[in-house]
ZAKOLPA-102979 format. One record per residue (C-alpha): chain; x, y, z. Coordinates in Angstrom, 1 decimal, always signed. Example, Ala and Ser with C-alpha at 12.3 -4.5 7.8 and 13.67 -1.06 7.14 Angstrom:
2
> chain	x	y	z
> A	+12.3	-4.5	+7.8
> A	+13.7	-1.1	+7.1
# end
This chain:
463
> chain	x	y	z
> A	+118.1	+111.3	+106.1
> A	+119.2	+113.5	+103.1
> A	+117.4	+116.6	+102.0
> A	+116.2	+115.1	+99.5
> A	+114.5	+112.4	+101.3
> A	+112.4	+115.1	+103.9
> A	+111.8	+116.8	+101.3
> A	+109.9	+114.3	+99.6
> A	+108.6	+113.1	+103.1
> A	+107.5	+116.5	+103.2
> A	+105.5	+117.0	+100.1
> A	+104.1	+113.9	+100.6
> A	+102.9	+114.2	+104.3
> A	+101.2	+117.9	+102.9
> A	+99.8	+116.7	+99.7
> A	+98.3	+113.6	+100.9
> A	+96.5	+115.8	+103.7
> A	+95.0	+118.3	+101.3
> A	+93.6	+115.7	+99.1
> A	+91.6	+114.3	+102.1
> A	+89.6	+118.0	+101.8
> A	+89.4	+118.5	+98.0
> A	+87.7	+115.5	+96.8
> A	+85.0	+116.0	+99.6
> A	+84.7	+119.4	+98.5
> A	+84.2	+118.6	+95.1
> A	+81.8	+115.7	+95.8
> A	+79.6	+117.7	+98.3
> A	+78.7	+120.8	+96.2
> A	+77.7	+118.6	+93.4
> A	+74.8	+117.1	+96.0
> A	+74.4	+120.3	+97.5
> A	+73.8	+121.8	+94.5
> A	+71.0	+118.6	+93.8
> A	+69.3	+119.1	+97.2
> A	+68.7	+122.9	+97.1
> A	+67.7	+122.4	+93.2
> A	+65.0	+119.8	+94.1
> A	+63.9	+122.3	+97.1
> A	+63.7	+124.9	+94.3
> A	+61.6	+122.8	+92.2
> A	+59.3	+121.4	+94.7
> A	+59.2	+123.6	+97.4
> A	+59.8	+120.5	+99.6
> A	+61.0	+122.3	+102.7
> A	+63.1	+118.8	+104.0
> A	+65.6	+119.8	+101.1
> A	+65.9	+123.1	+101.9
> A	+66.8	+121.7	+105.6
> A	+69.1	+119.5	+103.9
> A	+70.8	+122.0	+101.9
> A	+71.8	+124.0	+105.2
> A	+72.9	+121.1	+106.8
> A	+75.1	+119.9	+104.5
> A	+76.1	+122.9	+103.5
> A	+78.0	+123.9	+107.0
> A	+79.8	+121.5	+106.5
> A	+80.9	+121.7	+103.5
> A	+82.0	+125.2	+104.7
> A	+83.7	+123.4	+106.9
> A	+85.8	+121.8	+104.7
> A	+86.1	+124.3	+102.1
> A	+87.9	+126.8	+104.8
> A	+90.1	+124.1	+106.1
> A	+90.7	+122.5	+102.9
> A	+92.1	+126.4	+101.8
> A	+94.4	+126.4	+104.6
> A	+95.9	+123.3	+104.2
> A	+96.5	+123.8	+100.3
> A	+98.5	+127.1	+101.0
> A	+101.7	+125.3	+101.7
> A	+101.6	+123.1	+98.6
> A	+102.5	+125.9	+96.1
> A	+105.1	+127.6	+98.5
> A	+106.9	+124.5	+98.6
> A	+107.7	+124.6	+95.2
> A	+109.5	+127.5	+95.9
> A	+111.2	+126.6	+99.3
> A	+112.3	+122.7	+98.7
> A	+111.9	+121.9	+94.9
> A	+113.7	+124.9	+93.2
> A	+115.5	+123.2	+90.4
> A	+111.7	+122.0	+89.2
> A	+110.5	+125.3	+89.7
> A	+113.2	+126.4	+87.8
> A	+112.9	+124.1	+84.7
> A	+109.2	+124.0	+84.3
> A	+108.1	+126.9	+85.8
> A	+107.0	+128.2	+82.2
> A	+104.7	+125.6	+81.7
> A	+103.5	+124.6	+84.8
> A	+103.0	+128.0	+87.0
> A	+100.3	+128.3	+83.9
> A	+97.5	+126.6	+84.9
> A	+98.1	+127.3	+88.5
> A	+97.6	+130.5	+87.7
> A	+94.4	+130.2	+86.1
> A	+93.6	+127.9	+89.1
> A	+94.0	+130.5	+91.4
> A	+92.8	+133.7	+89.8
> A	+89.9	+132.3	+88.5
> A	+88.6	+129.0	+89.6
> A	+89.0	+129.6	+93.0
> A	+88.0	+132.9	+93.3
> A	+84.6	+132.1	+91.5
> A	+84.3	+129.3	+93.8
> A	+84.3	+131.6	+97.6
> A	+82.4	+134.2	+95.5
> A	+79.8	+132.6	+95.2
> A	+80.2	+130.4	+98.6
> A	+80.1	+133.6	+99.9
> A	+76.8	+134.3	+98.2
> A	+75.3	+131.4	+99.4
> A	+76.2	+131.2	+102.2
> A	+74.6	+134.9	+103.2
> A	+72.1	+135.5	+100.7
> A	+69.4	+133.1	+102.2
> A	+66.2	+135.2	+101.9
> A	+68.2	+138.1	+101.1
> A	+68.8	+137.9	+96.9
> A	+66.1	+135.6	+94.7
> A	+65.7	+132.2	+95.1
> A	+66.8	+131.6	+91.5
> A	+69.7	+134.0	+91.8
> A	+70.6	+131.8	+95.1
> A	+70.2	+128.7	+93.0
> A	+72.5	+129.5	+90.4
> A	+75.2	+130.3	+92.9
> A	+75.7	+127.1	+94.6
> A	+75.8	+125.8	+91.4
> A	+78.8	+128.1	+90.4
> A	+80.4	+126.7	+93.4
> A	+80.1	+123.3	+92.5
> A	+81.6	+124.5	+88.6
> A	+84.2	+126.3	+90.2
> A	+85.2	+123.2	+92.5
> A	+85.7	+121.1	+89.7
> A	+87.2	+123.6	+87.5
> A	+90.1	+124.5	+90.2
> A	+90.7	+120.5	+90.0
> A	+90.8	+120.7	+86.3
> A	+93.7	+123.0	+86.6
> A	+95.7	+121.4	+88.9
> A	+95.0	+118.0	+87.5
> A	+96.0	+119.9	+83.9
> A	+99.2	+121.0	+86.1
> A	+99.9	+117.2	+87.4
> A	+99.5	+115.8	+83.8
> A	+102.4	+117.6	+82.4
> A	+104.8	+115.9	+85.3
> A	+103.2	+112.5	+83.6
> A	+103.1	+113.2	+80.2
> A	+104.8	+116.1	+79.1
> A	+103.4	+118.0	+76.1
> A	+103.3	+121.6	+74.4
> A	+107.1	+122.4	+75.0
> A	+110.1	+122.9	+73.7
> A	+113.9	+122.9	+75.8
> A	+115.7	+126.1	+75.5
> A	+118.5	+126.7	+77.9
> A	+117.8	+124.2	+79.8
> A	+114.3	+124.9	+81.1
> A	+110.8	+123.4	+79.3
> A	+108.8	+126.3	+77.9
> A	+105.1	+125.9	+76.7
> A	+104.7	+125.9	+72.9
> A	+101.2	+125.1	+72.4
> A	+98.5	+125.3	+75.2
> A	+95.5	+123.3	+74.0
> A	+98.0	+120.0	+73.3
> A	+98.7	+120.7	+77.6
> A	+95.4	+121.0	+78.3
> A	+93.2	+117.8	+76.1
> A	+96.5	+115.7	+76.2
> A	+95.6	+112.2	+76.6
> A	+96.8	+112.1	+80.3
> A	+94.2	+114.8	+80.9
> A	+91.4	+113.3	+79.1
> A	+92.7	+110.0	+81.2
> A	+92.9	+111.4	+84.1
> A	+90.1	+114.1	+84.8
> A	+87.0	+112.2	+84.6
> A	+88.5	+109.2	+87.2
> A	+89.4	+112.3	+89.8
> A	+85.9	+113.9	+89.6
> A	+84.3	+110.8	+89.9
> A	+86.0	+109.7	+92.6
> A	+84.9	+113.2	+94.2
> A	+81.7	+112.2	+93.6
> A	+81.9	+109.0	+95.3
> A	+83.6	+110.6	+98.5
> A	+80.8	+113.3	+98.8
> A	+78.1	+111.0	+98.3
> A	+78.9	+108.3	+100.5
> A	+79.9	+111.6	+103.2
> A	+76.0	+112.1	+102.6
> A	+75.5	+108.2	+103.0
> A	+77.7	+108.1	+106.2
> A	+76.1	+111.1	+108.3
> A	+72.6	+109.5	+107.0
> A	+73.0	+106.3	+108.6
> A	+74.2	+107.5	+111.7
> A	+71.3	+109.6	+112.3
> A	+68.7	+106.7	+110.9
> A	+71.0	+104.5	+113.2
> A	+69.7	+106.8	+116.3
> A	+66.6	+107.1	+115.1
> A	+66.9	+110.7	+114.5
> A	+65.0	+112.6	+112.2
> A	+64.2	+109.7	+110.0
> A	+62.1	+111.1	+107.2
> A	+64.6	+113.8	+106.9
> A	+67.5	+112.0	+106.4
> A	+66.2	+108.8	+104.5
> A	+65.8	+111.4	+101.5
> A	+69.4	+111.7	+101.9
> A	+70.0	+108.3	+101.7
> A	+68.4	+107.6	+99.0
> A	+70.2	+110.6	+97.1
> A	+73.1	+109.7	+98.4
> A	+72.9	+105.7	+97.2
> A	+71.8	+107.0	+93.7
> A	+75.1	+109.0	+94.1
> A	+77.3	+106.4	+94.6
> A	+75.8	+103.8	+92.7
> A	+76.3	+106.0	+89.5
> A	+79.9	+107.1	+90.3
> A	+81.1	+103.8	+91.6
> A	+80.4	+101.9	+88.4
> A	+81.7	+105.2	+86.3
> A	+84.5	+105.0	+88.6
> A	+85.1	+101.4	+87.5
> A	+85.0	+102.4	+83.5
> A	+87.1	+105.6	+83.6
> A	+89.9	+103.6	+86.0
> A	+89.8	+100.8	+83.1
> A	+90.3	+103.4	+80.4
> A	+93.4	+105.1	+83.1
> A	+95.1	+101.9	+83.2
> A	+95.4	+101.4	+79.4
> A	+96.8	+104.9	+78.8
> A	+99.4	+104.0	+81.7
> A	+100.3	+100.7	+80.0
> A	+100.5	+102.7	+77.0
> A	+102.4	+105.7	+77.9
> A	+103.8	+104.6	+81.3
> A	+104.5	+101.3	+80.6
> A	+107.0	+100.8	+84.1
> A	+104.3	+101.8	+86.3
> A	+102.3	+99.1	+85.0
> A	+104.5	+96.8	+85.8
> A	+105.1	+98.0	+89.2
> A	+101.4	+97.9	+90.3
> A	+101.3	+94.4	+88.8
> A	+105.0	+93.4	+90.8
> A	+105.3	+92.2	+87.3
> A	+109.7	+91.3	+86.5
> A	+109.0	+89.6	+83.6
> A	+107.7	+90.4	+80.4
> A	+104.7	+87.5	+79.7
> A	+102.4	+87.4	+77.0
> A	+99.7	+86.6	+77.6
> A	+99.8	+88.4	+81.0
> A	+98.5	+86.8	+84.2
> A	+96.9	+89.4	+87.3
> A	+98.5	+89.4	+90.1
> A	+95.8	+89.2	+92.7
> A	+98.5	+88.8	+95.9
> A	+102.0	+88.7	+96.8
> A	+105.3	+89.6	+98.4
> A	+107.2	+91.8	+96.8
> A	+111.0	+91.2	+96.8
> A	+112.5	+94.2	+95.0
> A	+116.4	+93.6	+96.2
> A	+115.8	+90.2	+94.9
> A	+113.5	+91.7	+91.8
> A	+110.8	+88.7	+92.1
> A	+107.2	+88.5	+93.7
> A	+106.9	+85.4	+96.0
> A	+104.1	+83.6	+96.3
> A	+101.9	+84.8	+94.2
> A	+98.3	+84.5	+93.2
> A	+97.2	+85.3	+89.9
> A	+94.5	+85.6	+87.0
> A	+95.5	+83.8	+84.0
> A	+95.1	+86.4	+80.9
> A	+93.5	+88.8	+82.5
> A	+96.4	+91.5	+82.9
> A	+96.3	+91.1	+79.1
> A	+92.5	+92.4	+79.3
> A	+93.3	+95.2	+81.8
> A	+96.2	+96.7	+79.6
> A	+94.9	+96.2	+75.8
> A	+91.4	+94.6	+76.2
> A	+92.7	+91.4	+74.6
> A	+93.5	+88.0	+76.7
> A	+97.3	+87.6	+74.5
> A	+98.5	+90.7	+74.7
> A	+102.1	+91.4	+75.9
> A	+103.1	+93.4	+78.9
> A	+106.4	+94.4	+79.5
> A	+108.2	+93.8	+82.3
> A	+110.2	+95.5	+84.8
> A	+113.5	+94.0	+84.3
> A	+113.2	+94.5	+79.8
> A	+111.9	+98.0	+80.8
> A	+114.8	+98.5	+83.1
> A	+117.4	+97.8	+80.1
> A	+115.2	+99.8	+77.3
> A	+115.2	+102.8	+79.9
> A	+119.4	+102.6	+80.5
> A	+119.4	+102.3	+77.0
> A	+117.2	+105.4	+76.5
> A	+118.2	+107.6	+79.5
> A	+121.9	+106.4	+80.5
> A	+122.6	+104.8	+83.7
> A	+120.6	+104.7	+86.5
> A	+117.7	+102.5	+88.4
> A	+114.5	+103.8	+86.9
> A	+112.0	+100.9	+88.7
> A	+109.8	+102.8	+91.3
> A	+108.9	+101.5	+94.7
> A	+107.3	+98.2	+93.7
> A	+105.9	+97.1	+96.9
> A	+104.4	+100.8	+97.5
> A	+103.2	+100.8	+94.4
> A	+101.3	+97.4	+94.2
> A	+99.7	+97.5	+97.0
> A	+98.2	+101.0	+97.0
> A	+96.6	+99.9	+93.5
> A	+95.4	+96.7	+95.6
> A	+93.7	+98.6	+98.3
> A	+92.0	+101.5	+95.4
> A	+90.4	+98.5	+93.3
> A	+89.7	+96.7	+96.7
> A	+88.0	+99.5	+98.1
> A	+86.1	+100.6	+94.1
> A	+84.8	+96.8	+94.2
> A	+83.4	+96.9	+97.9
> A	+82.0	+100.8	+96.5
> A	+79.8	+98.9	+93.8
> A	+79.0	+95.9	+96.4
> A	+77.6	+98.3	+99.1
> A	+75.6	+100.3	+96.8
> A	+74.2	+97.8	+94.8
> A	+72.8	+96.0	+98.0
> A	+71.4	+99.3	+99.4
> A	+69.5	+99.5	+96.2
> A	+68.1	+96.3	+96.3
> A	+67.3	+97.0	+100.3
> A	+65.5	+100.4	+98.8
> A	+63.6	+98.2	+96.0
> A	+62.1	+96.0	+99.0
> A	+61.4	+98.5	+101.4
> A	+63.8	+98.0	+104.3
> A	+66.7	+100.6	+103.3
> A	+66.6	+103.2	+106.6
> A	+65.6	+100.1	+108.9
> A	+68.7	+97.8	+107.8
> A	+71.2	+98.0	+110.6
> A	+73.6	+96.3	+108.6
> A	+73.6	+98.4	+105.9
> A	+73.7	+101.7	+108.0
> A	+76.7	+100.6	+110.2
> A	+78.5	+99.2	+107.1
> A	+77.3	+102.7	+105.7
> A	+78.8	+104.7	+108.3
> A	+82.2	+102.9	+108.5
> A	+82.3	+103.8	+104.4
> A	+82.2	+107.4	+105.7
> A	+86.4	+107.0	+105.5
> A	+87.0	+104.4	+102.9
> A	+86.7	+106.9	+100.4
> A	+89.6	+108.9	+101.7
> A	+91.8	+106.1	+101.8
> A	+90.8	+105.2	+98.4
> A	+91.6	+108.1	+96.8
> A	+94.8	+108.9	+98.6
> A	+95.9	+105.0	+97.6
> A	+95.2	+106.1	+93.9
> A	+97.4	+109.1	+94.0
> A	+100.4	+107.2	+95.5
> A	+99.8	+105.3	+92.5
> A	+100.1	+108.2	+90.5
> A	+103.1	+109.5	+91.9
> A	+105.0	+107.3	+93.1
> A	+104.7	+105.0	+90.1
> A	+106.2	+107.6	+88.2
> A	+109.3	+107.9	+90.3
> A	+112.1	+108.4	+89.5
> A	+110.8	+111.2	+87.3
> A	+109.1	+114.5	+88.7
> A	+108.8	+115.1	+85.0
> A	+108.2	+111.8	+83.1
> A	+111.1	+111.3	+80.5
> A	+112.5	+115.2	+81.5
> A	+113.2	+115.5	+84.9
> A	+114.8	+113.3	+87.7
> A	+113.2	+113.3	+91.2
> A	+116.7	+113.8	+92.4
> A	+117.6	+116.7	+90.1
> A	+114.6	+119.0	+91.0
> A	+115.3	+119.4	+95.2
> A	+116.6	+122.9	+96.4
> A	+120.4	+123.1	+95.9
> A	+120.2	+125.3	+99.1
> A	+118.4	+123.3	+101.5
> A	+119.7	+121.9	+104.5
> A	+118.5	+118.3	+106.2
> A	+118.0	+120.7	+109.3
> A	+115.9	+123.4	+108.0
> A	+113.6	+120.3	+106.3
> A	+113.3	+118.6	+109.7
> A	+111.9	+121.6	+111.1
> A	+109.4	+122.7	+108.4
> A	+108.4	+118.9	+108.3
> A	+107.6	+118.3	+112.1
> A	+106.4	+122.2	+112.1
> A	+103.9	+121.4	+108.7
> A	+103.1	+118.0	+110.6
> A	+102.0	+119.3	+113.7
> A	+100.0	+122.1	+112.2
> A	+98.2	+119.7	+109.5
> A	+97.3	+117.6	+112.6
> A	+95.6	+120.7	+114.6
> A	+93.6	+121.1	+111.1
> A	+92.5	+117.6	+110.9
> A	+91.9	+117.3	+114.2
> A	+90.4	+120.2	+114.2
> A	+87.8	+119.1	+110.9
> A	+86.5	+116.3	+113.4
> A	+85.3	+118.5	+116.0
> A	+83.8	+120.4	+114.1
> A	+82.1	+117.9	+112.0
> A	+81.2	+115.6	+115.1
> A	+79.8	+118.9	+116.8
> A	+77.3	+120.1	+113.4
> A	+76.3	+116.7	+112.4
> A	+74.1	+117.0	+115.4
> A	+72.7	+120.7	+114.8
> A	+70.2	+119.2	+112.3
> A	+68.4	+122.7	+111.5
> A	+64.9	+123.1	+112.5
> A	+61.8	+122.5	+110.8
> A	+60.7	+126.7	+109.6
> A	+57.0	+126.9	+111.8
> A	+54.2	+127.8	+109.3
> A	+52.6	+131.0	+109.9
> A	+49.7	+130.6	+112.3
> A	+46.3	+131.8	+110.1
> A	+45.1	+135.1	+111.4
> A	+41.7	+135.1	+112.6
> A	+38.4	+137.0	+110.6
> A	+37.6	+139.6	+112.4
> A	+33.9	+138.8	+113.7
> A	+31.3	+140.6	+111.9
> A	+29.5	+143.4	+113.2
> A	+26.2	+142.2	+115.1
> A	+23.1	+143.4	+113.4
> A	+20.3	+145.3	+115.6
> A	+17.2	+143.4	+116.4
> A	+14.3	+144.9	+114.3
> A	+11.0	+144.7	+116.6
# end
């Protein structure tokens, strides 16, 4: 394999990994945040047990989760110089802002929580896990604001070679950002709330604690239920800007060669890219058409006129992505958005007639969503980046042109089995300690025992 290939391999392997900690992060402070907030304002002492469960292990994740995203910014550095190099100006920017001050408020006031039961005020302690929560979503802002320049460029100017920034707000409220933000935090949320749904089950499965955790539940299903159907807009309101904007991506997640108007969805098929034609293939009539403009005659482009409008545009070159890669990741994200919206749907109805914590159905099928999420989300960001291929920079920059001049096939072989075997440890590492807490539910606090009245003195018989 070439450099550029491991290297690639490489970010890949490491990227993919974090992302299985961030969304969880950003998903479970919003609920912690919602359980300690109802203990506040009821004095419901079940919450307050929830809020210390759940939140171990979101410090779980939130170390792990640190450790693993460590490597992502050196590799810029090590294996992808030439991008470093011509958009450092721009894009070092928000992860700077990322670092220095999302982050940091984020453990700060982790930190604070974390030690400052009964030690600071209960509404000081309130308003911290809150500010983790802000700062959770606000360090994904920043990276997401990061990610959208590599898909839609904006706010620059070329000048010797290398894209510097030019205007700041158009980088940060571009339409990719607008696009793209609200779809990520949502999908945090539904990763964190069915986390919350997942643990539930298993300990209403077991009979364990069952008043305690069927408030969970219920939190949790409202959770998902919310962010599932969001999840469902905000992904609808994605794919337009893509057919928009990114017009060859679309056309790889649909495996569609050839420009039709109206445009048929491609439910299944094989994809034959050497032979640039989907086999067998089982389709919507119109509804593509619906997905990409909200009209059942509108034209979609296809991969083949998009391949000759790009040489045109660019010079010579392939510039169709990995079409098999790409369709059936966005096969398995809506697949696994449309079973989101089932399952939640049917736990509310199950809540509505009184038989939600004693359906064991729903609470093994709720336990086994405990990873769907993951894979969800990570199938969505192959989407995102690989679609884009072969740009690192959409339009700027070729995949090809931004590897490290300097970098040997060797060293990358070592660095990736090296990063592989360490992100293993770490995720191995996640499950024991998650399979080890998830049974330390905390105790209920005992109530002070009254103090008995002192008996009263006896009075002396009067004869």
């Amino acid at each position: 394999m070439e450099a550029l290939d491991l290297a690639r391999w490489q970010f890949g392997l490491t990227t993919v990994v974090h992302f299985l900690f961030v969304p969880l992060s950003m998903g479970l402070s919003v609920l912690l945040a919602v359980m300690y907030s109802i203990y506040y304002r009821t004095g419901d002492a079940a919450y307050k047990r929830l809020s210390q469960f759940f939140g171990k292990l979101f410090v779980i994740n939130f170390a792990l989760g640190t450790a693993t995203g460590i490597v992502q910014e050196f590799q810029f550095g090590m294996n992808w110089s030439e991008y470093s190099r011509f958009v450092g100006d721009v894009f070092g920017v928000p992860l700077a802002i990322e670092a220095l001050a999302a982050f940091f408020l984020e453990s700060t006031f982790l930190g604070l929580w974390i030690f400052g039961w009964n030690r600071i005020p209960r509404a000081l302690h309130l308003a911290s896990i809150w500010l983790v929560a802000l700062g959770a979503h606000l360090s994904a802002l920043w990276i997401l604001v990061a990610n959208a320049f590599m898909q839609m460029p904006v706010g620059y100017t070329i000048e010797n070679g290398r894209a510097r920034m030019t205007d700041f707000l158009a980088l940060v409220l571009s339409e990719q950002v607008q696009t793209q933000v609200p779809h990520v935090l949502i999908a945090g949320l539904i990763v964190g709330g069915f986390f919350v749904l997942g643990i539930s089950a298993w300990h209403l499965l077991r009979r364990s604690h069952v008043e305690l955790f069927g408030k969970s539940l219920k939190l949790a299903l409202i959770v998902t239920t919310v962010a599932s159907l969001a999840a469902a807009t905000s992904g609808h309101q994605q794919a337009q800007h893509v057919a928009k904007n990114q017009p060859m991506k679309l056309a790889a997640m649909e495996g569609l060669w050839e420009t039709e108007q109206p445009a048929a969805f491609s439910l299944f098929g094989i994809i034959d890219q050497a032979g640039r034609q989907t086999l067998r293939e089982v389709k919507l009539p119109h509804m593509l058409s619906v997905l990409a403009a909200n009209n059942t005659t509108a034209e979609v482009k296809g991969l083949n006129d998009l391949q000759r409008e790009y040489e045109a545009k660019y010079g010579p070159g392939d510039y169709t992505p990995p079409v098999a890669i790409t369709y059936w990741a966005f096969r398995v994200k809506v697949g696994l958005g449309m079973a989101f919206i089932a399952l939640s749907l049917w736990g509310l109805w199950l809540w509505w007639r009184g038989r939600l914590e004693v359906s064991p159905l729903f609470l093994r099928l709720g336990l086994l969503f405990v990873f769907l999420p993951f894979v969800a989300t990570s199938a969505g960001w192959i989407v995102a980046e690989m679609g884009r291929q072969p740009w690192v920079v959409y339009g700027l920059l070729e995949t090809a042109a931004a590897v490290s001049l300097s970098v040997t096939p060797t060293y990358l072989w070592i660095t990736l089995i090296g990063f592989g075997l360490l992100y293993a440890a770490l995720v191995a590492l996640e499950a024991y300690l998650f399979s080890r807490h998830i049974r330390e539910v905390p105790a209920p606090e005992a109530k002070p025992h009254a103090q008995p009245r002192p008996a009263l003195p006896q009075a002396e018989p009067v004869y």
